[in-house]
Structures are given as structure tokens and as C-alpha cells.
C-alpha positions as CSV (number, residue, x, y, z in Angstrom):
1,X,34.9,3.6,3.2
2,X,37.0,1.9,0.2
3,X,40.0,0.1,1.3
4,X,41.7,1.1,-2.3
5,X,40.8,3.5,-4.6
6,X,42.6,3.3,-7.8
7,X,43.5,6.6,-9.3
8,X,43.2,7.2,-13.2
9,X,45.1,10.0,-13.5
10,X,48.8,12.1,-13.0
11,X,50.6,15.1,-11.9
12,X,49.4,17.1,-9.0
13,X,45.8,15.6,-9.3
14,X,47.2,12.3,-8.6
15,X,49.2,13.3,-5.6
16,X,46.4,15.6,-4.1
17,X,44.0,13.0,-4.7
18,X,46.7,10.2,-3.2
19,X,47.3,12.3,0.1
20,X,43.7,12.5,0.4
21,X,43.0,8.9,0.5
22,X,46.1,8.1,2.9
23,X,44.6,10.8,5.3
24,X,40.9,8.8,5.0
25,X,43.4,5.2,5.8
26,X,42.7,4.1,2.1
27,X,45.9,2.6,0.3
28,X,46.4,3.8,-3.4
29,X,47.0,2.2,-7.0
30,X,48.4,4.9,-9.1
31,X,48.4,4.0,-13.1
32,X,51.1,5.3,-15.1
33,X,52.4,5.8,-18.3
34,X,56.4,5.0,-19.1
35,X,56.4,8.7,-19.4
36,X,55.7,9.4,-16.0
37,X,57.6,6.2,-14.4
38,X,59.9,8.2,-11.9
39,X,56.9,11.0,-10.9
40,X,56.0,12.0,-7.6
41,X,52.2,10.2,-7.8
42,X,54.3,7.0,-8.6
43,X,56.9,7.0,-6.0
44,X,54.9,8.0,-3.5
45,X,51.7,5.5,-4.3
46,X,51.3,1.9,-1.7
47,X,50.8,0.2,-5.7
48,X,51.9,1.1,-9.3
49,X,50.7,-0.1,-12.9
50,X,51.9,0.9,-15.7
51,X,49.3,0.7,-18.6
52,X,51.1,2.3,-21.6
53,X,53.6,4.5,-23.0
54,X,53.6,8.2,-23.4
55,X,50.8,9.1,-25.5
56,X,47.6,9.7,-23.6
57,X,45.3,8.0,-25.8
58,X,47.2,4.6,-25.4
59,X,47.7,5.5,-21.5
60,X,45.4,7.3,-19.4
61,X,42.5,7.2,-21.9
62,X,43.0,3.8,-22.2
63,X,40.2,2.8,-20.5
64,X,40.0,-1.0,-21.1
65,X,43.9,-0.7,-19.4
66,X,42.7,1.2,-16.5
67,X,40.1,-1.2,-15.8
68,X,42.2,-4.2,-15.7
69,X,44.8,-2.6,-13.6
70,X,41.7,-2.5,-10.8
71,X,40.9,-5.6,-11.4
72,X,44.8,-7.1,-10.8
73,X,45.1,-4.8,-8.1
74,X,41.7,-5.1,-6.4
75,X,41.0,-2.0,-6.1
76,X,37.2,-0.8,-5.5
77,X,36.4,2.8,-6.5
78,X,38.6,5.0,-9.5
79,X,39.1,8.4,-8.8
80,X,39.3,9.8,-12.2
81,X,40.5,13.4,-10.9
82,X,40.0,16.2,-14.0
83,X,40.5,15.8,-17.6
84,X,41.4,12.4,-19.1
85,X,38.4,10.2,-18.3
86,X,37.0,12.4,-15.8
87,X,34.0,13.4,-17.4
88,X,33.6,10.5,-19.8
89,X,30.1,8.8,-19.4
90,X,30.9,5.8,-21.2
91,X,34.3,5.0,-19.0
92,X,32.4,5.5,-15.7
93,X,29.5,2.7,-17.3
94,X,32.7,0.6,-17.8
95,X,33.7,0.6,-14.7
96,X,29.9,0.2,-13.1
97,X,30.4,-3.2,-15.2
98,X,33.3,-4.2,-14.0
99,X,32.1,-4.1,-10.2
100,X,34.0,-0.9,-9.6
101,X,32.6,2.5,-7.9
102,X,33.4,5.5,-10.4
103,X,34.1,8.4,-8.1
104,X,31.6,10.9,-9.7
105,X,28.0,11.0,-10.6
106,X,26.3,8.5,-12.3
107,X,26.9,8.0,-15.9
108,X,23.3,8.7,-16.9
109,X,23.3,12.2,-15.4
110,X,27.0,11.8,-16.9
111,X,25.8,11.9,-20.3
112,X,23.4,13.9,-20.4
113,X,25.3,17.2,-19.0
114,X,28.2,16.5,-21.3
115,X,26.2,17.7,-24.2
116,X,25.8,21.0,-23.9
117,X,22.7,21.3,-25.6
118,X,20.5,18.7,-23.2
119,X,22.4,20.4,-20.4
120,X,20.8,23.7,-21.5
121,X,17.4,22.3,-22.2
122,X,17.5,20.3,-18.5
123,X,18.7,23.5,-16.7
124,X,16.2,26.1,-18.4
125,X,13.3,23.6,-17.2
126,X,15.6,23.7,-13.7
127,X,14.2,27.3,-13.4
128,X,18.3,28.2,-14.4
129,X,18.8,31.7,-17.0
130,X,20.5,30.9,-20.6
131,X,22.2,33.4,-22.5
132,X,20.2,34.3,-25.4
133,X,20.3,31.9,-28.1
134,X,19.3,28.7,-29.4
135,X,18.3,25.7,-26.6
136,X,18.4,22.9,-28.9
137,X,21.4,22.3,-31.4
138,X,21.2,23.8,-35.2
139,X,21.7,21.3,-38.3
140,X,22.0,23.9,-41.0
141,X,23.6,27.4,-41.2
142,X,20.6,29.0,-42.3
143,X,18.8,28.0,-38.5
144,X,22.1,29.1,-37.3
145,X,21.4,32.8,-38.8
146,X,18.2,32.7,-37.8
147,X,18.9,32.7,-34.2
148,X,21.8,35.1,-34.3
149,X,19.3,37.8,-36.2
150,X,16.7,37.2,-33.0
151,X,19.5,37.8,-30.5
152,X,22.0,39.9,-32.2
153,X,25.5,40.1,-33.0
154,X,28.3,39.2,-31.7
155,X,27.4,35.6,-31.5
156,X,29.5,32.2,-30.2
157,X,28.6,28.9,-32.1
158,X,29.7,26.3,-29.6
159,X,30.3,22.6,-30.2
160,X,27.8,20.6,-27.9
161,X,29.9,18.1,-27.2
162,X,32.7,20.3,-26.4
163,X,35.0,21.3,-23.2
164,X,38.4,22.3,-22.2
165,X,38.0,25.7,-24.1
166,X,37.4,23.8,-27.7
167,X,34.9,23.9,-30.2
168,X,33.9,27.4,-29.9
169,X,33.9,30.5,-32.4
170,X,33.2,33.8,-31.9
171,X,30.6,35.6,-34.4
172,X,30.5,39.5,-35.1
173,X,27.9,39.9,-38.7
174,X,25.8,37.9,-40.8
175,X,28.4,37.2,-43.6
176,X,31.2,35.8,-40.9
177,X,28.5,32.9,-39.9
178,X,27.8,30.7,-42.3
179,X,31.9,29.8,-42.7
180,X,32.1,30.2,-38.9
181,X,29.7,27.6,-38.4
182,X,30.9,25.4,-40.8
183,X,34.4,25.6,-39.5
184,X,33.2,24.9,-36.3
185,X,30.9,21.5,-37.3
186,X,34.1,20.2,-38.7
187,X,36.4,20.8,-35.9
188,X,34.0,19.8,-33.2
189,X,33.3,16.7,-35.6
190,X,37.4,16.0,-35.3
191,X,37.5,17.2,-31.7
192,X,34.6,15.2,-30.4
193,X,33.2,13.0,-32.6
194,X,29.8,15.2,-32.8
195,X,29.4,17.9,-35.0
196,X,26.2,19.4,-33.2
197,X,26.6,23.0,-32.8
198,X,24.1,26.3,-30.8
199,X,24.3,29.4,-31.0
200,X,24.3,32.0,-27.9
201,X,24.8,35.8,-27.9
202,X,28.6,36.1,-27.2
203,X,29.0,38.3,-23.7
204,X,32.1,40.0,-24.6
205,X,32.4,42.1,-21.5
206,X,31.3,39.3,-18.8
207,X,32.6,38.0,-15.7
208,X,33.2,34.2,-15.3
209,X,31.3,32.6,-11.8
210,X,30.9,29.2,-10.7
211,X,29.9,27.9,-8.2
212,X,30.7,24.6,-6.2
213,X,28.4,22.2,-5.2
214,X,28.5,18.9,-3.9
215,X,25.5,16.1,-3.4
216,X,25.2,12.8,-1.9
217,X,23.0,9.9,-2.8
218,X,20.2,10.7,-0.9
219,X,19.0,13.4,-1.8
220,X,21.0,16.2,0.0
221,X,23.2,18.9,-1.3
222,X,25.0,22.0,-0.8
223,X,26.8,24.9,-2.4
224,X,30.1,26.0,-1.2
225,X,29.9,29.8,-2.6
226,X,31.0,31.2,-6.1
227,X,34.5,31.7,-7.4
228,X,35.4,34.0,-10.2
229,X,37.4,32.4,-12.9
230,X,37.2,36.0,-14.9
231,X,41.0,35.4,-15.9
232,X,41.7,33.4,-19.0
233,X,43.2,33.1,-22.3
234,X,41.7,31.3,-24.6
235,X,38.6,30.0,-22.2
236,X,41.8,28.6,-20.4
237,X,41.5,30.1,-16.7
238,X,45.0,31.3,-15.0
239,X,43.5,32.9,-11.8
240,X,40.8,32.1,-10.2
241,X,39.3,33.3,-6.5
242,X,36.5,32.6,-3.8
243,X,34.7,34.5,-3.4
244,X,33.7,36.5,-6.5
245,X,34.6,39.9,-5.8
246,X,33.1,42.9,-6.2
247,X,29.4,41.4,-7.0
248,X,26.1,42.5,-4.4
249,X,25.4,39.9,-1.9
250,X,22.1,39.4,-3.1
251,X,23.7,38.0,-6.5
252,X,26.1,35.9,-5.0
253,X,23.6,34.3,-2.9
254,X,21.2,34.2,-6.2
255,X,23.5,32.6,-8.4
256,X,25.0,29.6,-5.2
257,X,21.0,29.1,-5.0
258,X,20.0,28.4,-8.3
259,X,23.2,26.1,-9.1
260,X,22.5,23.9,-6.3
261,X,19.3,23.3,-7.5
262,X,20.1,23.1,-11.2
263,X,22.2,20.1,-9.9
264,X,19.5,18.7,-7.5
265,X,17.5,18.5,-10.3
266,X,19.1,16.0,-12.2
267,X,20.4,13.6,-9.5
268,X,23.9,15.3,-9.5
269,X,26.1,13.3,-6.7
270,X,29.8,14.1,-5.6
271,X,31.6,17.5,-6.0
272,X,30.7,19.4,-9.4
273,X,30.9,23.1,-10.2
274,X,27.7,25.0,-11.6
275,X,29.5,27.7,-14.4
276,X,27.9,31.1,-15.0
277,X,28.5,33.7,-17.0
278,X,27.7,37.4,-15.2
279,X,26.8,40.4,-17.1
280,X,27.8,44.3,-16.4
281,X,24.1,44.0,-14.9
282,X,24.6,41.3,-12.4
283,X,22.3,38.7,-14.4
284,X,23.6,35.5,-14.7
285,X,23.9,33.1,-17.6
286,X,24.0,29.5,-17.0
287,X,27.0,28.0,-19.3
288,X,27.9,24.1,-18.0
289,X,28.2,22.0,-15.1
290,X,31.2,20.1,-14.4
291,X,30.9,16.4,-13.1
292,X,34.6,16.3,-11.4
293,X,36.8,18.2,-9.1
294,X,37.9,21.3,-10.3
295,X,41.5,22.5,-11.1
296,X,40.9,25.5,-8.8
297,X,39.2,23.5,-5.9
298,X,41.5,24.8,-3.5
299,X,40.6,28.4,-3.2
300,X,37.1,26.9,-1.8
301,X,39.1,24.8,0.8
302,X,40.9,27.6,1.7
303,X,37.8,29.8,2.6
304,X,35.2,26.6,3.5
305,X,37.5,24.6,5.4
306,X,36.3,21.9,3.8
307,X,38.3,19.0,2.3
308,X,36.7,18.4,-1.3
309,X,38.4,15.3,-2.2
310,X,37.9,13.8,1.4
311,X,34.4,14.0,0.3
312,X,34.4,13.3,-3.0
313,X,35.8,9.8,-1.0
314,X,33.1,9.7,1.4
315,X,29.5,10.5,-1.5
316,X,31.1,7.8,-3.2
317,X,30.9,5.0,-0.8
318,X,27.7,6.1,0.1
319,X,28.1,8.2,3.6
320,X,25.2,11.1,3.4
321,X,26.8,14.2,3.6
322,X,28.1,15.5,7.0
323,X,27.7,18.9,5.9
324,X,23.7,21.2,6.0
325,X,23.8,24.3,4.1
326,X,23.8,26.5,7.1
327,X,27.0,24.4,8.5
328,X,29.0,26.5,5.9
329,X,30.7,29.2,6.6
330,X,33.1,31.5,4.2
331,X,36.0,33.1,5.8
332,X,38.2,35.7,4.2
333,X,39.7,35.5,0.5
334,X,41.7,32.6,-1.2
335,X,43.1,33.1,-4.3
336,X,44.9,30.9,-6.5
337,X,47.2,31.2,-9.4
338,X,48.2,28.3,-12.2
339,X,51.7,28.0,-12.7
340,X,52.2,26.6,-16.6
341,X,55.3,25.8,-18.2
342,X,54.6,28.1,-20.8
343,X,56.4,31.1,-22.5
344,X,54.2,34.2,-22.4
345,X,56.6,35.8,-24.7
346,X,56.0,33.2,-27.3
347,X,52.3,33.4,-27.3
348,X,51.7,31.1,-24.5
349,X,54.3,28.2,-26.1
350,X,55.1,24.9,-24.1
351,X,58.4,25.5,-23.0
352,X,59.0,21.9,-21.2
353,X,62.5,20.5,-19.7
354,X,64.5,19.2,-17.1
355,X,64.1,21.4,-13.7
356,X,67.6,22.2,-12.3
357,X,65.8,24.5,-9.9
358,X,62.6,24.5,-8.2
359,X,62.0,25.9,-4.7
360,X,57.8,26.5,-4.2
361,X,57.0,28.7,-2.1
362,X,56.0,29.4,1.8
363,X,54.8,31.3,4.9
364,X,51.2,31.8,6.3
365,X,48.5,30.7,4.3
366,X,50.6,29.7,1.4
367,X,49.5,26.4,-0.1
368,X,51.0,24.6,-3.1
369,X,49.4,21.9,-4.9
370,X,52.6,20.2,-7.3
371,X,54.4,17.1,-8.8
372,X,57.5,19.4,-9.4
373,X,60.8,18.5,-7.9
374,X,64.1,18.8,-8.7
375,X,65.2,16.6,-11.6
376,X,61.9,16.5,-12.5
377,X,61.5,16.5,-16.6
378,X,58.6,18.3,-17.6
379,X,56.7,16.5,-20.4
380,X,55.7,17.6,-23.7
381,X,53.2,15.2,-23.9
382,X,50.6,16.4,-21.3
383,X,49.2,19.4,-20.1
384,X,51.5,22.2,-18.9
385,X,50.3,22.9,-15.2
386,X,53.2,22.6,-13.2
387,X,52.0,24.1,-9.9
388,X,49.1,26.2,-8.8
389,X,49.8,28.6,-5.6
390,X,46.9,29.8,-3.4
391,X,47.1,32.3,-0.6
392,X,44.5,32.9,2.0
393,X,44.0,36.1,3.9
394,X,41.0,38.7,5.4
395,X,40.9,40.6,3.0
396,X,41.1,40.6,-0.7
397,X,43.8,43.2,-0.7
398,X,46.1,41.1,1.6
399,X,45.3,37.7,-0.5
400,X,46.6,39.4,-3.6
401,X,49.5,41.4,-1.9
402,X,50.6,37.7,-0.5
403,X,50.0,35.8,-3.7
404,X,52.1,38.0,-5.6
405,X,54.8,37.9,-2.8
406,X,54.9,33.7,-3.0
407,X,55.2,34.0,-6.6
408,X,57.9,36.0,-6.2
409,X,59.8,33.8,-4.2
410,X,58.8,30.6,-6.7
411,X,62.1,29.6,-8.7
412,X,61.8,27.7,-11.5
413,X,64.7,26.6,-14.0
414,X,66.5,24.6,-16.2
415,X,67.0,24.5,-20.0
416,X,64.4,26.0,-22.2
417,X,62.3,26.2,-19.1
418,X,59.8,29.0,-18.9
419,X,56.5,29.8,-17.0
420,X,53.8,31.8,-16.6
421,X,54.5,33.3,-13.0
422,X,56.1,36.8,-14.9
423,X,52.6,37.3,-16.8
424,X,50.6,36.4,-13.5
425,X,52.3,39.0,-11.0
426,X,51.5,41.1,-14.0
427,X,47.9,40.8,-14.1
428,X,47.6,41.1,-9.8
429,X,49.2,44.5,-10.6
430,X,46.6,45.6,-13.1
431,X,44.5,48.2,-11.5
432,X,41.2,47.1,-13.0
433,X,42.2,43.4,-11.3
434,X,43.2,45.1,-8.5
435,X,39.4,46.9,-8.0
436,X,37.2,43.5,-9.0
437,X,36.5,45.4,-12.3
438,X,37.7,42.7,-14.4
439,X,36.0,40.8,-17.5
440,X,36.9,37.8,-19.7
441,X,37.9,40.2,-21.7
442,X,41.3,41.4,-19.3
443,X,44.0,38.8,-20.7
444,X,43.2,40.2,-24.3
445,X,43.5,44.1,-22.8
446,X,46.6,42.9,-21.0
447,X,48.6,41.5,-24.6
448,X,46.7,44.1,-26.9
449,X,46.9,47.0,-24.7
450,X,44.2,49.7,-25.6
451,X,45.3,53.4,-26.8
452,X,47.5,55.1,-24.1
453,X,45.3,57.0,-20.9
454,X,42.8,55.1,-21.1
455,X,41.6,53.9,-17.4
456,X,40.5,51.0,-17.0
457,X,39.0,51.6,-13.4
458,X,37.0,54.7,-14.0
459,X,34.4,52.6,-15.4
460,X,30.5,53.3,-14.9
461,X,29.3,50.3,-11.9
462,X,28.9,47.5,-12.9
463,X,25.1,47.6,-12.9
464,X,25.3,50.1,-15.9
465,X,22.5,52.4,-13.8
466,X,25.2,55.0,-12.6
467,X,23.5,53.5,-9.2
468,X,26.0,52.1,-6.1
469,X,26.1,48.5,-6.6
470,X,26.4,48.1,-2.8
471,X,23.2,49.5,-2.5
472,X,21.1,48.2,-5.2
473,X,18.3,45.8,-4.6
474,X,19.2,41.9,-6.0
475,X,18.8,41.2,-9.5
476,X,17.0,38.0,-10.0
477,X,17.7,36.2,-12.6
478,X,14.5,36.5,-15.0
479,X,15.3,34.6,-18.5
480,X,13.9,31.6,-19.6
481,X,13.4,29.6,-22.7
482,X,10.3,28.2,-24.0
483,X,9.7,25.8,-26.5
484,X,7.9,27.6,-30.0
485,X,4.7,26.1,-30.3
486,X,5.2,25.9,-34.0
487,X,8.0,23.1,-33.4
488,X,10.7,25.8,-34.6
489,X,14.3,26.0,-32.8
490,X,13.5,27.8,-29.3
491,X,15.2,31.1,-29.1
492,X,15.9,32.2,-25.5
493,X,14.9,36.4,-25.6
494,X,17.4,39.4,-25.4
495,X,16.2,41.7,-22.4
496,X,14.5,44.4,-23.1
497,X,15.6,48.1,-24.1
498,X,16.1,50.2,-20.9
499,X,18.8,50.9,-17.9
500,X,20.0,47.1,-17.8
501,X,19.6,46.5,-21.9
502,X,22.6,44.5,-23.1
503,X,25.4,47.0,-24.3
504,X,27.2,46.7,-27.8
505,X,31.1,45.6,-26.9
């Protein structure tokens, strides 16, 4: 094990990963920016350098700063936690030069899942289904309506460098593509740095699964089950849950199986979540994989009782996995919600300040993951996650009775403070939430409500047959792309017409 892992990051993914580390006996550098000088992370860390000022890009994606703050401090390893450098194959190559351990995979396998479009291409040849669309990027517009005429409308052109919820425009005719994909080259072009773009049939009416997986460096790996990250705005999750609800068995285990071995495939190492996208048919849709700990990590601790970062820790300096697939076991329901300092009656605003109050909450099974504390001045110049609450109980029914009870109880205040936890409690008392029926598509219903007596739960079941969908066999996942022997732009094929034939939204 390291003796001192630097950490490259801040808020509550510095002090999670900082606990973590003490627990394993290995002292901690936390870098800083002047912005975050009095923070939690910083007080609480055995070192401290401070490696800019407020802006991000001269801060914590500085990553010549970083590096030099390992070297002063002698650190071994960088734990990059999410966002920032997390995922940034040329910063973990830096370090690798520099004679420190990057907590992650290696940058080669890195690089090549960042861009979407290799990661697509890799995974099809994994054996892994693609939504319907183009595998390889599309330089003109005209290649770009090609595809969308073999798959059909809606569409998504999708940056293949992007993440985070950028770089991505949704598509409904012909005549809305060619500006759509132009607008989207140009942003993904400022965004990223890479104007590539693909184009995939848009699944307006899905449910977001991933699945979380962790590999060593020799060769073994397991899955830790699926969580449903179904509630978003703006491809930016608020709720998220382990297991998925209200999907068969048989496509649960289906969809942990065939991420594990996507990542096998490619000499994945550490923790790293395998994203799907499920249809009203239980086929699945491989979307990304991503090479770091996940924001919503805990609702797998909570039903695995397994410590992610501890292992994270442990791949890293090279210990095989003390875990075999059948050592896993999933117990009950965890499920977490993202506290944001955010105004939901201002269209989502940041709505940062000083916090006069802040009690989290308690009880059984209550766990809260936060940097808050009172006095503490929320910056506008980071993300807004203040907190994230997750509950564990038996039963679905009790998680979400007991998650909306903690949030409840979470005070948050001061000046032009406002969050997110009044929207939240809003969707656990939706009753298509509330019955697993929920899509992508729920945040949407929830701020443009649909015409008045409509039900949202007395939908057909979710494999569109009118059959039980506790009793139905498995649905195996059965899409692939080919390459066109003519040297065209493969084109991964629409299902047939028939009971399970893709539905117009």
C-alpha cells in the first residue's frame, strides 16, 4: 500500500476519498485552490498545497501544478476522484512520467474509451449492443442524414469527445439535422477541442442503467450489480438507486454480465461504471464507460458492503482483488439523492452563499457524503453538489419512505441560498417513481406537466407485449454492428417490426 496518496481534487470527493486513505493508514496531500483554503478536505488533510487561485483551469486542472505539489510533498499515487482530471488520459501519462501511480486505469485504455466513437467500435467487437446509429464518427452532414434515414427519427448527434452531459443534440426530421449537426461540431469543437460527432437513434422513453465494475491488474474482475440513474435534467443525474428497479432478473444479470466483460476486454483496471441505456423492451444499449469513481458510488456500498475507494487504493498498488464474483452479495435497496445549491424555481440557477444553517441529516441507514458546514461559503466557481443523502433499507418502499424523511430533516440556509431538496421529495412522491415506471424522460414530465388525468402508472409493462414482466423469459441482448464491406460508415440496425419494434415517442 502507498504511504501517501496525493488527492487532485475538492469538496466531498476529497474528503470521502481522504477518510478512505486514513482508514487504509495512508497520510494525505490535499491540493487546493485560494478558493477553497478554509474547506473541510484542507483542514482535515495530514499536508496542504495550494496550487492556484479560484479558477479551475489555473487550479485543479492545472496539471503541471498538481504534479509538482507530489513531487515537494513525496507523495506516490494521485487519486484524481471525478471530474477535473479524472478521466484525462494525457494527465494520468504525466504523472506515469513523473514516477507517480495515477489511481485509475491506464492511460492507453484511458484514451481510447474517452472518445466515444473507438469506445463504441471496441465494445460492439466486445460482443456489447449499440443503439442504432453510426459506429464510426461522421465528417459531413450529408453522412450524418444518411444514417438518421436508416435508423429513423428522432436522432441524438453526440460529440465523441464529449461528457458531463455536453455536446449532445437531440434530432426529430430531416430539415432540423443538418444545423443541428453543425451547431453541435462547433460546440463540441469549443467544449472539447474535437469536433467529431455520431449519430444514434435518440431513445426518448428509456431507462438509464449502469453498472459497476471493478478490475485489478491481473486479469480479474467483477460487477457489483446495476443502478438506475433514470432521473436527470439535462443528462445531469439527481437520483440514482441500486438496484435498478422494476427490471426481470434475467436482464439485470444480462446487462452486469456483458459490462464486465466489455471492460475485461480492454484491460480496464480500478473501479469504472459500464452505462446503458434500457428500452420499454428490456434491450440494452451500451452508451460509455467511465474510468473513475462515480458520484453515486455509494448506493453500491450501501447494498455490496463493499468500500469502493478502499479498493480503488488497493488495484492501484497492485493487490489482486480480494473479491470473486460469487463473493458478492446484494442486500436490500440504497438510494441516493444529490443535494445542489441550485434554485428549481429559477430553472435550476446556482444559488451559492454563505451557510448560516446546515444540520444533515440522521438515523438508521442514513449516510451523508458532504464538505458543508456551518460558515461554509458555497462557491460560484465549481460545481454545485453540496451533499448527496443515501438511505438503505429492505425494501424499495422503505428506502424511499426514509430518504424522503432525511431530506426532510436536512436544513440548509443563509443568504440567497437555495437547493434542490424541495424538487427531490417532489419526484419520490411521483407515483410513476414511486412504481419503478420511470424514464429519462420523468424530470421533463415533472416541469412540463402533461394534460390533466393523465396516469402516468397505468402504463402497458414495460416489455410492450401486454405479457407480466415477472414472468417473461430474459431478453438477450441481440444488436450488433458490422463494418459495410463497401468501406461506407457502419450503421448499427433498428429491430425489426413486431411485439418488441421500437415505438414512436
Amino acid at each position: 500500500m502507498f504511504e501517501k496518496v496525493l488527492i487532485a481534487n475538492r469538496g466531498e470527493i476529497a474528503l470521502r476519498v481522504l477518510r478512505a486513505c486514513r482508514e487504509l493508514g495512508v497520510r494525505t496531500v490535499v491540493v487546493h485552490s485560494s478558493a477553497d483554503a478554509d474547506s473541510l478536505p484542507v483542514r482535515l488533510a495530514d499536508e496542504t498545497v495550494r496550487i492556484g487561485p479560484a479558477s479551475s483551469r489555473q487550479s485543479y486542472l492545472n496539471a503541471a501544478a498538481i504534479v509538482e505539489a507530489a513531487r515537494q510533498t513525496g507523495a506516490q499515487a494521485v487519486h484524481p476522484g471525478y471530474g477535473f482530471l479524472s478521466e484525462d488520459a494525457d494527465f494520468a501519462e504525466i504523472c506515469a512520467q513523473n514516477g507517480l501511480t495515477f489511481i485509475g486505469p491506464p492511460p492507453q485504455v484511458m484514451a481510447a474509451l474517452a472518445d466515444k466513437s473507438t469506445a463504441r467500435a471496441l465494445m460492439s467487437r466486445a460482443g456489447l449492443p449499440l443503439p442504432p446509429g453510426s459506429v464510426r464518427t461522421l465528417p459531413t452532414a450529408a453522412d450524418a442524414l444518411d444514417v438518421a434515414a436508416e435508423v429513423g427519427y428522432p436522432v441524438i448527434v453526440k460529440a465523441a469527445a464529449g461528457g458531463g452531459g455536453r455536446g449532445m443534440t437531440v434530432v426529430r426530421s430531416a430539415a432540423e439535422l443538418p444545423r443541428a449537426y453543425a451547431r453541435t461540431r462547433a460546440a463540441a469543437q469549443v467544449a472539447f477541442g474535437d469536433d467529431r460527432v455520431y449519430v444514434e437513434r435518440y431513445l426518448a422513453d428509456a431507462r438509464h442503467v449502469e453498472v459497476q465494475v471493478l478490475c485489478d491488474g491481473h486479469g480479474n474482475g467483477i460487477h457489483l450489480g446495476t443502478r438506475d440513474c433514470s432521473v436527470q435534467r439535462r443528462h445531469q443525474k439527481l437520483i440514482e438507486e441500486a438496484p435498478a428497479p422494476a427490471l426481470r432478473p434475467a436482464t439485470l444479470d444480462t446487462i452486469a454480465e456483458i459490462a464486465l466483460r466489455g471492460a475485461l476486454s480492454v484491460g480496464f483496471t480500478g473501479a469504472g461504471t459500464v452505462e446503458f441505456l434500457v428500452d420499454e423492451a428490456e434491450r440494452c444499449h451500451f452508451l460509455e464507460i467511465n474510468c473513475r469513481i462515480q458520484v453515486e458510488h455509494p448506493v453500491t456500498e450501501l447494498v455490496t458492503g463493499i468500500d469502493l475507494v478502499h479498493e480503488q487504493l488497493r488495484v492501484a498498488a497492485g493487490t489482486p482483488l480480494r473479491w470473486r464474483q460469487e463473493d458478492v452479495r446484494l442486500h436490500g435497496v440504497a438510494v441516493e439523492c444529490r443535494v445542489n445549491v441550485e434554485d428549481p424555481d429559477r430553472d435550476f440557477a446556482p444559488a451559492p452563499g454563505r451557510l448560516e444553517r446546515f444540520r444533515p441529516p440522521g438515523g438508521p441507514f442514513t449516510r451523508v457524503d458532504t464538505h458543508g458546514h456551518v460558515g461554509y461559503l458555497v462557491s460560484p466557481h465549481y460545481d454545485s453538489l453540496l451533499a448527496k443523502v443515501a438511505v438503505w433499507a429492505p425494501d424499495r418502499d422503505g428506502a424511499l419512505d426514509r430518504l424522503d424523511r432525511a431530506l426532510g430533516e436536512f436544513e440548509v440556509a443563509g443568504p440567497g441560498v437555495r437547493t434542490t431538496i424541495p424538487f427531490a421529495r417532489r419526484v419520490l412522491r411521483d407515483a410513476a417513481f414511486r412504481a419503478g415506471r420511470h424514464t429519462t424522460a420523468l424530470v421533463d414530465r415533472l416541469l412540463n406537466p402533461p394534460d390533466a388525468g393523465a396516469d402516468p402508472v397505468a402504463a402497458p409493462p414495460r416489455d410492450g407485449t401486454g405479457a407480466d414482466p415477472d414472468r417473461a423469459g430474459p431478453v438477450v441482448p441481440d444488436i450488433r454492428a458490422d463494418a459495410d464491406p463497401a468501406g461506407r460508415t457502419p450503421v448499427t440496425a433498428a429491430p425489426a417490426a413486431g411485439p418488441n419494434a421500437w415505438r414512436n415517442p
